[in-house]
C-alpha positions as CSV (number, residue, x, y, z in Angstrom):
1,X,248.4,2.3,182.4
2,X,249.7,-0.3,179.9
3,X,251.7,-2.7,180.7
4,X,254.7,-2.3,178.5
5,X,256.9,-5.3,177.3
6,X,260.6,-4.7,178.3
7,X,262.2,-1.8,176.6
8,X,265.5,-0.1,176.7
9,X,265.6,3.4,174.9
10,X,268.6,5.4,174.0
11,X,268.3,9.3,174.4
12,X,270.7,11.8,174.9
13,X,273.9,9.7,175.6
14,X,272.6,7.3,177.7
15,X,270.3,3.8,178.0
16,X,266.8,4.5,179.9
17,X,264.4,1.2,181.0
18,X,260.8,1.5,180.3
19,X,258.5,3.6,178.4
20,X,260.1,6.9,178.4
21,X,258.4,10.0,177.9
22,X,260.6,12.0,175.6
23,X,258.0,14.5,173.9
24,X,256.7,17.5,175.0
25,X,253.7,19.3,174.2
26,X,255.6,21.4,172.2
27,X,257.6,19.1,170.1
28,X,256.9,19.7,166.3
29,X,256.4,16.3,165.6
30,X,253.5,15.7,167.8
31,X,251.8,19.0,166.7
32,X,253.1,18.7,163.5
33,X,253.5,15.4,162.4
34,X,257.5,15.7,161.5
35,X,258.8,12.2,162.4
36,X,260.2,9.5,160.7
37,X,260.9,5.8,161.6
38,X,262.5,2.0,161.3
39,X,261.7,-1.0,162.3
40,X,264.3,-4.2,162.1
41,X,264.2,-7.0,164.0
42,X,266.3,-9.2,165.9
43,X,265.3,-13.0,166.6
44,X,267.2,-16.0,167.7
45,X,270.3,-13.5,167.9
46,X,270.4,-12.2,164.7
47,X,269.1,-8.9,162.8
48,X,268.9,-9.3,159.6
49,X,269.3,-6.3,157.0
50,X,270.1,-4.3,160.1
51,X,272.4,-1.7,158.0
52,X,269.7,-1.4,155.5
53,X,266.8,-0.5,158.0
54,X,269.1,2.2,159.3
55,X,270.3,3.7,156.4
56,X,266.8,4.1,155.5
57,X,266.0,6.1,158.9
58,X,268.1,9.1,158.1
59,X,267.2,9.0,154.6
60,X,263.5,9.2,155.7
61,X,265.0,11.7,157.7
62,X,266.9,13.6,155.0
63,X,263.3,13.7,152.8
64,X,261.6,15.3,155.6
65,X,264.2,17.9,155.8
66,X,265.7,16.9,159.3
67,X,269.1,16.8,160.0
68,X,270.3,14.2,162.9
69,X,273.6,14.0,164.3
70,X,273.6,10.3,164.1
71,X,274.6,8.1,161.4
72,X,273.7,4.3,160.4
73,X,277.0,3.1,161.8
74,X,276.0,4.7,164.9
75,X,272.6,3.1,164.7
76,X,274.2,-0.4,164.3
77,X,276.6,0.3,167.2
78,X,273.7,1.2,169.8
79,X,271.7,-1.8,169.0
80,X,274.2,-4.3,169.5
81,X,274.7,-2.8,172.5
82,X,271.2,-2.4,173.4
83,X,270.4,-6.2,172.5
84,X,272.7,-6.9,175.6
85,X,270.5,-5.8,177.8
86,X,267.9,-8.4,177.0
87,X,268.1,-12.4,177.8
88,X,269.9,-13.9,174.9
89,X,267.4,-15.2,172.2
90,X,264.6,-12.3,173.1
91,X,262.9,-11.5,169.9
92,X,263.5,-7.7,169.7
93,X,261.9,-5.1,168.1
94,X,264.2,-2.2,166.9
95,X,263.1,1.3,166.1
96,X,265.2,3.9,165.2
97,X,263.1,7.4,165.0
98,X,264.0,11.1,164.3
99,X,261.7,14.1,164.4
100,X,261.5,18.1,165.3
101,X,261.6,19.1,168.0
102,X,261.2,22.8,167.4
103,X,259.4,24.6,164.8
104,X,261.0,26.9,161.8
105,X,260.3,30.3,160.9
106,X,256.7,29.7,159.6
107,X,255.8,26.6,161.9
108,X,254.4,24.3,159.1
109,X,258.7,23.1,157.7
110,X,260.2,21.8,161.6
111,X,263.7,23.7,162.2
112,X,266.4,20.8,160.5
113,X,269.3,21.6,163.0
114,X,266.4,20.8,165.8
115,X,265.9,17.1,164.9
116,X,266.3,14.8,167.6
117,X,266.5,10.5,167.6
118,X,266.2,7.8,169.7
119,X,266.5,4.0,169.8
120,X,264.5,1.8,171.1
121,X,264.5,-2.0,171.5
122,X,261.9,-4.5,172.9
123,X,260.6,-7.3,173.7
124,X,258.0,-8.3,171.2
125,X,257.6,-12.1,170.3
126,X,257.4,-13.1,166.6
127,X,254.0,-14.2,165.2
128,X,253.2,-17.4,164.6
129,X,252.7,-18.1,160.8
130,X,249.0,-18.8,161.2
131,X,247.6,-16.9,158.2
132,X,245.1,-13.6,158.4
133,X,242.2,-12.9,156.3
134,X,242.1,-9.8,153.9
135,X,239.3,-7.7,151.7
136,X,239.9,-4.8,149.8
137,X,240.1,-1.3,151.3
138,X,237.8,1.2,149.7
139,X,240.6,3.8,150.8
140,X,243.9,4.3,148.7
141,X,247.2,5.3,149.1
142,X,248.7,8.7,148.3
143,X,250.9,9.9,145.4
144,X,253.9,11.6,146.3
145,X,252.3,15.1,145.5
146,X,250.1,14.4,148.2
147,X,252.0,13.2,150.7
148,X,256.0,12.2,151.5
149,X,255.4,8.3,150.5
150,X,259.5,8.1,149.8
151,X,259.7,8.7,153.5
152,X,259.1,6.0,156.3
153,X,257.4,8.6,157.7
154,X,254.8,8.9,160.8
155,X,252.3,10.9,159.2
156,X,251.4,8.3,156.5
157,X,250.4,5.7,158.8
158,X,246.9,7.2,160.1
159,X,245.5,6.5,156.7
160,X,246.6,2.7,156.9
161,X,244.7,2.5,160.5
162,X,241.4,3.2,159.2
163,X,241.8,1.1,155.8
164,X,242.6,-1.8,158.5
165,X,240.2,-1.1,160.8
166,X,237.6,-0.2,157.8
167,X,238.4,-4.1,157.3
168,X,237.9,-5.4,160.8
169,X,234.9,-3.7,160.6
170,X,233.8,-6.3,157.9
171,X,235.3,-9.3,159.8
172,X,238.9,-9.1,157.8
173,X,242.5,-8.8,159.6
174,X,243.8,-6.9,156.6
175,X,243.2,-5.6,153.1
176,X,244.6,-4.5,150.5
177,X,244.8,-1.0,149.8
178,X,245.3,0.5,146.1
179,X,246.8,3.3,144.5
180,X,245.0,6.4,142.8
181,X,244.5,4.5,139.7
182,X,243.1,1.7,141.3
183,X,246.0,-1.0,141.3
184,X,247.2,-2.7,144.2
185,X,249.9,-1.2,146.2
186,X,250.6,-2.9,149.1
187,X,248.4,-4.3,152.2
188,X,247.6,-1.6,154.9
189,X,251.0,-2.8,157.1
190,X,252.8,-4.5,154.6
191,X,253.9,-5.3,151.2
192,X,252.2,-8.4,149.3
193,X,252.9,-11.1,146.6
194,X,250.9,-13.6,145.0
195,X,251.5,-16.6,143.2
196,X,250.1,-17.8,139.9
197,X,251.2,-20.9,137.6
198,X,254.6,-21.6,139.2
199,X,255.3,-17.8,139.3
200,X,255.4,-15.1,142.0
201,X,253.9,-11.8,141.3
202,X,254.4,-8.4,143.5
203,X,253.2,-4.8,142.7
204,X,255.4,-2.5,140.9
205,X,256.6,0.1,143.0
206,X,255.5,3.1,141.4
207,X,255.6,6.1,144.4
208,X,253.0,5.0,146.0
209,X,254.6,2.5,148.8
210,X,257.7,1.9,150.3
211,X,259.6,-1.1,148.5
212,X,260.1,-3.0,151.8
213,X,263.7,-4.1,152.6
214,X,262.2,-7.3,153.8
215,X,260.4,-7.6,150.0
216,X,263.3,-6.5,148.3
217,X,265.2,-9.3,150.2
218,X,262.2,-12.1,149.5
219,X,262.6,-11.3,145.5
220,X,266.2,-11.4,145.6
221,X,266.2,-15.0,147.3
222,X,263.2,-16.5,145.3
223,X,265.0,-15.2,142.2
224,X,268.0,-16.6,143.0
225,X,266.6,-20.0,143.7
226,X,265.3,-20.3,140.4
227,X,261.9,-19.0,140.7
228,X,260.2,-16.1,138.8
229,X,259.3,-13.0,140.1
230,X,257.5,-10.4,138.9
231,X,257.3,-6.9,139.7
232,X,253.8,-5.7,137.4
233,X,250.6,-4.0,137.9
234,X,248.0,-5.7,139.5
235,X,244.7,-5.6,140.6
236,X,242.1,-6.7,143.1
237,X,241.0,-9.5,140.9
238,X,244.3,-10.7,140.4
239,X,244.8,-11.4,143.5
240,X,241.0,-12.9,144.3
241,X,242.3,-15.6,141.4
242,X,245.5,-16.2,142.6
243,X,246.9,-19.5,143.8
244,X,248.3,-18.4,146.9
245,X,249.0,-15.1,148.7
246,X,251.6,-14.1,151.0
247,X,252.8,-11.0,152.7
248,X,256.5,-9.8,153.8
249,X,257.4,-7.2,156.5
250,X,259.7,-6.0,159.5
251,X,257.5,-7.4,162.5
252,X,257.0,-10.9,161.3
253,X,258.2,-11.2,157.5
254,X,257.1,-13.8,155.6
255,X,253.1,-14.2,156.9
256,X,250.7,-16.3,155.0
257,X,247.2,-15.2,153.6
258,X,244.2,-17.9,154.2
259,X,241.3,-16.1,152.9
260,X,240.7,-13.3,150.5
261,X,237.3,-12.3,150.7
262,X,235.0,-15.3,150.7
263,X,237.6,-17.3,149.2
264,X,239.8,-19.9,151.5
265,X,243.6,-20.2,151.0
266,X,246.2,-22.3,152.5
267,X,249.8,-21.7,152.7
268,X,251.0,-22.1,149.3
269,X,254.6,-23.8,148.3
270,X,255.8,-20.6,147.2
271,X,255.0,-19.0,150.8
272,X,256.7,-22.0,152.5
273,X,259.9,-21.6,150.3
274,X,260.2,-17.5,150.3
275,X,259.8,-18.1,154.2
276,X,262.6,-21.2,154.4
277,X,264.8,-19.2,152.6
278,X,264.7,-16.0,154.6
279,X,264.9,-17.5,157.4
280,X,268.4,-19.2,156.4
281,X,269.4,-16.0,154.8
282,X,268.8,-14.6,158.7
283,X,271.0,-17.0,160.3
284,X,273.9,-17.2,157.7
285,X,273.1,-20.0,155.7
């Protein structure tokens, strides 16, 4: 049995301890793949972009055609409540999730007016800013004809377990994973920049990825302290020339690349100020 890290869970009006079994064989999104997510976090007391990240759930939810009962204000509500339940300065994990619970007419579209949500918070330390390794992934992501990739949806992350553990299969932590036409999108759990000649460069968003709250956030700081950024196309090499890499997302946000293929990296000045200035951003300054 694993040994969870300390969760609380809200379900059905009330706070639950542990890991708590909430899906049934039945339930349409374990059959049928019909749940959506969020993840924000919450370290040294603060959560930043927490209105954003929830917002986003029940518009994830809206594309999937669910309709919870539960709004973002709600969302916001529970998890300051919920973070009260852990020893102050606990770096928290937060995930909001909806899904079906019951089929439609036809089982393939869930029934909307079944969806149900939950919150969860817990204990999950942030990473240490140590740097990964990356290659490139010899899978790509889907369009959105193919699959609902303007949805933070659960059914889209199978495809980014096997690029990333296609890649630890070759000795990398990471990779980078492209787009039908062969540009980079995004890395298999997170959204990337690089920096070239005094200037920051990050894929285009172009259907193919989610435009992370934690990038949009990075962009919007680095712009505003003077620095160029620029949303482009870009490819594998681009990034195998670049003069640093970095990589921004929910669970640890501003990370560090130190190798890209056989190449060595170190954590760049770029890196070092998209990271300082998030992390005063997160605690008010």
């Amino acid at each position: 049995m694993a040994d969870w890290s300390q969760t609380w869970t809200f379900f059905q009006g009330e706070w639950h301890e542990g890991n708590l079994p909430i899906w049934g064989v039945r339930t349409h999104a374990i059959w049928l793949g019909s749940s959506v997510f969020d993840g924000a976090r919450v370290f040294e007391g603060v959560a930043p972009d927490l209105d954003l990240h929830c917002a986003r759930v029940n518009a994830s939810a809206k594309t999937m055609h669910l309709n919870p009962d539960v709004t973002p204000e709600r969302w916001i509500e529970l998890t300051h409540d919920g973070i009260k339940r852990f020893a102050p300065g606990t770096a928290l994990y937060v995930r909001p999730m909806v899904w079906a619970e019951r089929a439609g007419p036809q089982a393939l579209p869930p029934d909307p007016e079944s969806a149900r949500w939950c919150l969860s918070l817990y204990d999950t330390p942030m990473r240490k800013p140590d740097g990964f390794s990356i290659t490139l992934s010899p899978y790509r992501r889907p369009t959105i004809e193919t699959a609902p990739v303007d949805a933070k949806a659960g059914c889209l992350y199978p495809n980014n377990a096997r690029a990333m553990l296609e890649a630890k299969s070759r000795g990398f932590d990471n990779c980078l994973v492209c787009d039908m036409l062969g540009n980079v999108a995004e890395l298999a759990n997170s959204n990337v920049f690089m920096a070239k000649d005094g200037a920051v460069f990050t894929p285009m968003p172009n259907g193919a990825f989610l435009a992370g709250i934690t990038r949009q956030r990075v962009i919007r700081l680095l712009r505003a302290d003077g620095i160029s950024v620029v949303e482009t196309t870009l490819r594998y090499r681009d990034f195998e020339t670049a003069d640093e890499i970095f990589a921004s997302g929910n669970a640890s946000k501003v990370m560090p690349i130190t190798r890209i293929g056989d190449r060595a990296l170190q954590p760049g000045p770029m890196f070092r100020k998209a990271r300082e200035l998030y992390w005063a951003f997160a605690h008010g300054g």
